[in-house]
matplotlib code that plots the C-alpha trace (Angstrom):
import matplotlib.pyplot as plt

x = [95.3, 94.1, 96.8, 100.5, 101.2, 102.8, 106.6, 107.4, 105.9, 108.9, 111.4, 108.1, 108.2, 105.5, 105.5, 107.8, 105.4, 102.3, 104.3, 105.3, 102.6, 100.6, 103.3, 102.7, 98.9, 99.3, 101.5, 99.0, 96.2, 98.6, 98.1, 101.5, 101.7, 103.7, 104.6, 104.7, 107.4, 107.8, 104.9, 104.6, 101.0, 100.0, 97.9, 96.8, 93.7, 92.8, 92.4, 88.6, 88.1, 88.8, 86.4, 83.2, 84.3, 84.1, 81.1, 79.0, 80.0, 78.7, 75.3, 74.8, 73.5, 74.8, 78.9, 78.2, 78.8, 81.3, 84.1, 86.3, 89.6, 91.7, 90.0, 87.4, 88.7, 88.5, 91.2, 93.5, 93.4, 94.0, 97.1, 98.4, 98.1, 99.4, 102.8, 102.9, 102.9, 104.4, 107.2, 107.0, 106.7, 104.0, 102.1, 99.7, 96.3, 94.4, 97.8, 100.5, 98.6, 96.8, 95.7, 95.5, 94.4, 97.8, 101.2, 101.8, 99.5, 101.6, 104.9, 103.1, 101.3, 104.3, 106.1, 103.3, 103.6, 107.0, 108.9, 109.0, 110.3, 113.9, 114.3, 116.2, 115.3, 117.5, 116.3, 118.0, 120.1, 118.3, 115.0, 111.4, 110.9, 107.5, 109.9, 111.6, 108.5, 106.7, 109.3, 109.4, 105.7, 105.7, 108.5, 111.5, 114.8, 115.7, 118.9, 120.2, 122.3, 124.2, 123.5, 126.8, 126.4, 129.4, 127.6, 124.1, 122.7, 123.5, 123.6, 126.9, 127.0, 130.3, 128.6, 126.6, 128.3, 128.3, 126.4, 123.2, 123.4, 122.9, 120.4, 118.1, 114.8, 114.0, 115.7, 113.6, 114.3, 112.9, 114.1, 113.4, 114.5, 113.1, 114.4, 117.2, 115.6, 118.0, 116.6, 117.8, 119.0, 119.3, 122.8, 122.0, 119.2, 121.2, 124.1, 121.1, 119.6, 123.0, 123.0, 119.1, 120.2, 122.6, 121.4, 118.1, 116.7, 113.3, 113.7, 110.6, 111.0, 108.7, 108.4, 105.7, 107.4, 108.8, 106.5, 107.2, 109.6, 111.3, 114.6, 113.5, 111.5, 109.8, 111.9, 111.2, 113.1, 111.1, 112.0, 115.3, 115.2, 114.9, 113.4, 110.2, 111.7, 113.4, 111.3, 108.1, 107.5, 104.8, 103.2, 100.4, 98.5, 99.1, 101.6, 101.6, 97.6, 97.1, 95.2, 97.0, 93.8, 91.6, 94.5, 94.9, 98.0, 99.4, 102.0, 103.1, 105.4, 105.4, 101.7, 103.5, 103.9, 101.1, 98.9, 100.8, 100.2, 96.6, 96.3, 97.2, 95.0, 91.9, 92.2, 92.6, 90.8, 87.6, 88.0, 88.1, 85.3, 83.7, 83.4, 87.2, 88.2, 86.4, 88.0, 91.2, 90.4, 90.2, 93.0, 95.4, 93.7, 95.3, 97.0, 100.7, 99.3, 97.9, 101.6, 103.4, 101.2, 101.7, 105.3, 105.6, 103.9, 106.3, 109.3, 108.4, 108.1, 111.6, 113.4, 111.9, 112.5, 116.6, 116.4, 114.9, 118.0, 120.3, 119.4, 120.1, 123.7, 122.6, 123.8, 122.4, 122.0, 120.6, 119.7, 116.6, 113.3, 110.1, 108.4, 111.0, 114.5, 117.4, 120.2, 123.0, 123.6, 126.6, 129.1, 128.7, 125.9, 126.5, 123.1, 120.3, 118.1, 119.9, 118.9, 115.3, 114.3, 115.4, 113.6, 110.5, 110.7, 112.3, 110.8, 107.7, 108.8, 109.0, 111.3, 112.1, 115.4, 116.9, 118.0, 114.2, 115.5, 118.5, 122.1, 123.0, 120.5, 121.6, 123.6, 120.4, 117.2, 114.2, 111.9, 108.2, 107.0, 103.7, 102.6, 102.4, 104.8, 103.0, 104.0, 107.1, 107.9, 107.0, 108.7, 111.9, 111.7, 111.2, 114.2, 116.5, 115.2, 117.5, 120.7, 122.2]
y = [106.7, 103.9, 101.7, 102.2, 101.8, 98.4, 98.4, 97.3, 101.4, 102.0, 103.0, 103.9, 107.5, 109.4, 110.0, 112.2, 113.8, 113.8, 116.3, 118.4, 118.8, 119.8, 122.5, 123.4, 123.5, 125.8, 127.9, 128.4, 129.1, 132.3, 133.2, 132.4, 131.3, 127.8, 125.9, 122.1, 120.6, 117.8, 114.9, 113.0, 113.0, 112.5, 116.1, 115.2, 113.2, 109.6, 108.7, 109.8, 106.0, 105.2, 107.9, 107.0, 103.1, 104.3, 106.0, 103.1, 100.9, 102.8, 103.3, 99.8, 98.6, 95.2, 96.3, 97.9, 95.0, 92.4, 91.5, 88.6, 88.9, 88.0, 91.0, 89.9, 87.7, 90.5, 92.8, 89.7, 89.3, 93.0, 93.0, 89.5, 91.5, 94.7, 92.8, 90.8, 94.1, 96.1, 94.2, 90.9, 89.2, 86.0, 85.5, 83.3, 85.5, 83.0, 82.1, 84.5, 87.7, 89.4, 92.3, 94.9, 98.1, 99.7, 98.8, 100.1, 97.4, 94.9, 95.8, 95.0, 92.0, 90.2, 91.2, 89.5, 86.7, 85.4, 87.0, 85.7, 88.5, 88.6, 88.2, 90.5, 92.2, 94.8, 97.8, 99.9, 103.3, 105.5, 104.3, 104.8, 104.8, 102.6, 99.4, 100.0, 100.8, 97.5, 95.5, 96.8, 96.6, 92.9, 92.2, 92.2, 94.0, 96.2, 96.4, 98.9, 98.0, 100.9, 102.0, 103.3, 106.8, 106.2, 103.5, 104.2, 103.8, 99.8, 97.9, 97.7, 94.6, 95.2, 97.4, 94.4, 91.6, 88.2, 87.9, 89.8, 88.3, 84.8, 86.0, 88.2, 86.3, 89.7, 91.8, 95.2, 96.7, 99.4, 99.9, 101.9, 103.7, 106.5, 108.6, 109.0, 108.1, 105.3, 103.7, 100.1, 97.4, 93.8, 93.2, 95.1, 92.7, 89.3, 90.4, 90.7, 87.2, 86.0, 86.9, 85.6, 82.6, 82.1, 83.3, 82.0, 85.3, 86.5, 89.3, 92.3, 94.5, 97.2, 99.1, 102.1, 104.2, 102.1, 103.7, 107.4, 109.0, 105.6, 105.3, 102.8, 99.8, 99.9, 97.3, 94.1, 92.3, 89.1, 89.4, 87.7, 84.1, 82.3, 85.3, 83.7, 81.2, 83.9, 87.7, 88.9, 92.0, 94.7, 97.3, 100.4, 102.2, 105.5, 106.9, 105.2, 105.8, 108.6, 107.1, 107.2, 108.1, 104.6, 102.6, 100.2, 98.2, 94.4, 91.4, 89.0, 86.1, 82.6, 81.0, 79.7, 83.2, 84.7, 82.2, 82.8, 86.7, 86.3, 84.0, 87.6, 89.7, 88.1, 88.4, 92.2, 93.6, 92.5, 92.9, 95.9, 97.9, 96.8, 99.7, 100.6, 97.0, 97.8, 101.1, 99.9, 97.4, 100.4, 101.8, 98.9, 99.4, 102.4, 102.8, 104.1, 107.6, 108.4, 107.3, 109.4, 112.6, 111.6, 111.7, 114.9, 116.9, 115.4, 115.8, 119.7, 119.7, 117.6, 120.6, 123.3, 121.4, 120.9, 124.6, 124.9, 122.8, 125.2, 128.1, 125.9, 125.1, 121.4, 118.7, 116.4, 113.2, 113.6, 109.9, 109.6, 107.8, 108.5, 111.7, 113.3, 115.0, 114.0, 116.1, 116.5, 120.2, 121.8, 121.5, 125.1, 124.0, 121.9, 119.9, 119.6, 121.3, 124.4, 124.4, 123.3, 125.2, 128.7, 128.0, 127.0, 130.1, 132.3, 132.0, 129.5, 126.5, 123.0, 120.7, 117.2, 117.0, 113.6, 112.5, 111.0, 108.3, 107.2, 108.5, 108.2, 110.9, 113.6, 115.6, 115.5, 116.9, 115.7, 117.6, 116.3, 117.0, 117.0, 120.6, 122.7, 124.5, 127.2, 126.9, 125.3, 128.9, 130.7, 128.5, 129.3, 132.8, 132.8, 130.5, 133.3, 136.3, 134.4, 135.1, 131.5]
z = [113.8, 116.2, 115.0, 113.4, 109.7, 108.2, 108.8, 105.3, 104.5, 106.2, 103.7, 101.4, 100.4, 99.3, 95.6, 94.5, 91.9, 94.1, 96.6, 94.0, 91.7, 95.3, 95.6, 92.1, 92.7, 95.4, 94.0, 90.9, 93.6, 94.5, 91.2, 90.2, 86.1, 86.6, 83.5, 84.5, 82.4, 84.3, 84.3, 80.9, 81.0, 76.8, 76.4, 73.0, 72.0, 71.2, 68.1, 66.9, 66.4, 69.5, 71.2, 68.7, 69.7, 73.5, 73.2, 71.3, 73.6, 76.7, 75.2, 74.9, 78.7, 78.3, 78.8, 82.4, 84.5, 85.5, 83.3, 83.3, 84.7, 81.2, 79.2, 76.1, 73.3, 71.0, 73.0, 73.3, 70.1, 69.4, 71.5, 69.6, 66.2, 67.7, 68.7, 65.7, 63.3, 65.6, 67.1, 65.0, 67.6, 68.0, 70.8, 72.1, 71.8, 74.4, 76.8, 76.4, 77.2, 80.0, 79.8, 82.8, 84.6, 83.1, 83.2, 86.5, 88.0, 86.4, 88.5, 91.8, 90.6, 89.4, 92.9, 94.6, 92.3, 92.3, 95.3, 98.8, 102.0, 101.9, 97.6, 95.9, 92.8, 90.3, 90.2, 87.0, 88.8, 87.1, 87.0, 87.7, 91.5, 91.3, 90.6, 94.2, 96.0, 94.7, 95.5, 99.2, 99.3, 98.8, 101.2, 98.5, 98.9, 95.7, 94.5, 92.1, 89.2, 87.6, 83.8, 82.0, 80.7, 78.2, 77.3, 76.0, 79.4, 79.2, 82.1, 83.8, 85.5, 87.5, 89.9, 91.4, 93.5, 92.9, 96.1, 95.2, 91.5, 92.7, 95.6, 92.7, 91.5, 89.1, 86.9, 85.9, 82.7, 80.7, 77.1, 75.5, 78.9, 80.7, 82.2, 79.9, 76.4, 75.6, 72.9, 74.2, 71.4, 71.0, 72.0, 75.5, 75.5, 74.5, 77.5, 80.2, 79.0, 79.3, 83.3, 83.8, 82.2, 84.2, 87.8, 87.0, 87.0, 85.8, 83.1, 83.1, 80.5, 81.1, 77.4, 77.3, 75.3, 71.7, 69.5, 70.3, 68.5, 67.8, 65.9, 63.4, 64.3, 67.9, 69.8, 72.1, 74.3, 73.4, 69.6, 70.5, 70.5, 73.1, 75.5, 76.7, 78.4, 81.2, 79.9, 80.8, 79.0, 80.1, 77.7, 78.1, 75.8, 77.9, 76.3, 72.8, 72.0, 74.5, 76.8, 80.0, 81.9, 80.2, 82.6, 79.3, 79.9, 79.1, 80.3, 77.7, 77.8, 78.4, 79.3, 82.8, 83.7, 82.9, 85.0, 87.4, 87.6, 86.6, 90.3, 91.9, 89.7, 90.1, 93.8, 93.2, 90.6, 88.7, 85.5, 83.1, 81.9, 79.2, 77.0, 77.7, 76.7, 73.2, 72.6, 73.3, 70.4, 68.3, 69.5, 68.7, 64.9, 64.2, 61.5, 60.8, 59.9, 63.3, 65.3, 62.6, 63.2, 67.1, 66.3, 64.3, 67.3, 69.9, 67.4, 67.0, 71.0, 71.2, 69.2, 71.9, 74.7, 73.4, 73.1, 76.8, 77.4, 75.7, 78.3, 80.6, 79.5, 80.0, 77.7, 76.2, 73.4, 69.8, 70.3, 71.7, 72.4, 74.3, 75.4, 77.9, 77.4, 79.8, 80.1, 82.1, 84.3, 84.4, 86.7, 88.3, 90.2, 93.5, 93.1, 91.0, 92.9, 92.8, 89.3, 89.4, 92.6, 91.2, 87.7, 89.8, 91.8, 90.0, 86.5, 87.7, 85.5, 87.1, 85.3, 86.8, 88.8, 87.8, 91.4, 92.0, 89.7, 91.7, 92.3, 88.6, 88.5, 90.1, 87.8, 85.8, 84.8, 82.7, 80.6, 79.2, 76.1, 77.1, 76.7, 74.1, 71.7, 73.2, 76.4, 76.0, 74.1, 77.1, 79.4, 77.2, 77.0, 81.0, 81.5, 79.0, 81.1, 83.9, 84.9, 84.7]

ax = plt.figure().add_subplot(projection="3d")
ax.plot(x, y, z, "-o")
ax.set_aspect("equal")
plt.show()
């Protein structure tokens, strides 16, 4: 390189997941059989609807060009219905929406938006690494905030100082929670408004994962009253429709917010493709039936995976939300990675050592249930032929 790279890639790792899945790659190129256990990456279809709406819309050669920035009318709409049945929630289908390339476009945009070099923002310890990374790569200083295990993973505001409360301009939040499955509930959500309230702290609650394997109704932090006026909330179709790969994601909340974050986006992106847009329309259709038979697949998966966790001598929670298993190692091993190393190796599984997600992670490991019973049989029977 001719000239060095930005300071602020500094303290910028790369992602964890990219490294390992290349060592994972490799190894298969030996010839090795690895099981990957660890990326939730949705393996099963859309719905049929949603590919026959995908395909229609791509033979028509008026969708391939330009689109505007805020997504068509008919896919804000869609999303304003989709919250209103899903969540009852209301929302604005013209001012309180914007759709995006996924949710994980979101985090940086509303960095870029509200946060000046030198803010602080909370990071949840553990978390998903992408909030920390986006807050450095606008200039921001993360700062973690515990979650108490003994305490269904709420937050535990003790472990933050005064000082960094008052100094914070964002507060990330992901319930339900991932990595640890925590289902989240209204009275965690009513004792973080409390703090934004009074710090004058911007709420994000970043919720992918409330319609799989949900206890009950799928939860929002904006159906307690009062939330728009401190919570932006960002949602994906990745995970919840299966299509992860379509990049189909949303911000909603109050219509000040959201023109805010749009002045970012339309200096980045250029709009969505059309014929995406339209089967994302579909995909918001759905009805009940197709999330239940989702859920029946992932909740066959969930009792393997438990089981994987068994041979493991790992424990774990019966309550549970989302598409990964969390469980906690035992104590004979030193670190994490003394556990996930030699099932990699040894019996060529790769499950996800929890310390990528902060220090409250590191007695930890995480399992997807993205693969197959199938595999997730194998993976088992490997993990018994072990001397653990």
């Amino acid at each position: 390189m001719i000239i060095q790279p930005a300071e602020k890639l500094e303290h910028i790792q790369e992602y964890y997941f990219s490294r390992k899945l290349r060592e994972v790659a490799q190894m298969i190129s030996k010839g090795l059989p690895v099981i990957n256990l660890g990326i939730g990456n949705p393996d099963q279809a859309p719905a049929d609807e949603v590919v026959k709406a995908l395909r229609k819309s791509v033979e028509d050669a008026k969708n391939h060009g330009y689109q505007g920035y805020s997504g068509i009318p008919e896919l804000r709409e869609a999303m304003s219905n989709w919250y209103s049945r899903t969540y009852d929630v209301l929302l604005d289908a013209n001012s309180e929406i914007l759709p995006l390339l996924g949710s994980k476009e979101g985090i940086t945009h509303i960095h870029q938006a509200f946060l000046n070099p030198g803010d602080k923002v909370l990071i949840p310890n553990p978390g998903y690494p992408t909030y920390s990374s986006a807050a450095r790569l606008s200039g921001a200083i993360p700062v973690s905030y515990d979650l108490d295990e003994n305490n269904g993973w709420a937050p535990d505001w003790s472990s933050v100082s005064e000082e960094d409360l008052k100094a914070a301009k964002i507060i990330w939040v992901n319930y339900p929670h991932m990595p640890t499955g925590a289902a989240g509930s209204i009275e965690i959500f009513k004792d973080i408004l409390k703090i934004a309230l009074k710090y004058k702290i911007l709420v994000v609650n970043d919720n992918p994962y409330s319609l799989v394997l949900p206890e009950g109704q799928p939860v929002s932090f904006l159906q307690l009253e009062g939330a728009k006026e401190a919570v932006l909330e960002l949602n994906s179709l990745s995970k919840s429709h299966n299509l992860a790969g379509a990049r189909v994601g949303m911000v909603v909340g109050d219509s000040s917010y959201i023109n805010t974050i749009l002045k970012v986006k339309s200096n980045v992106d250029s709009g969505m493709y059309k014929p995406v847009q339209e089967a994302a329309v579909a995909a918001l259709n759905l009805p009940d039936s197709w999330h239940d038979a989702r859920n029946a697949v992932y909740a066959s998966r969930l009792d393997l995976a438990k089981s994987i966790m068994d041979a493991m001598d790992c424990v774990y929670s019966d309550d549970h939300v989302g598409m990964f298993l969390w469980a906690k190692i035992p104590d004979t091993y030193q670190h994490v990675e003394d556990l996930t190393e030699m099932i990699l190796h040894e019996a060529n599984v790769f499950v996800t050592p929890g310390f990528i997600f902060g220090s409250k992670g590191d007695r930890y490991v995480r399992i997807s249930l993205c693969s197959k019973n199938d595999m997730l049989e194998e993976a088992l029977k490997r993990i018994k032929s072990l001397a653990l």
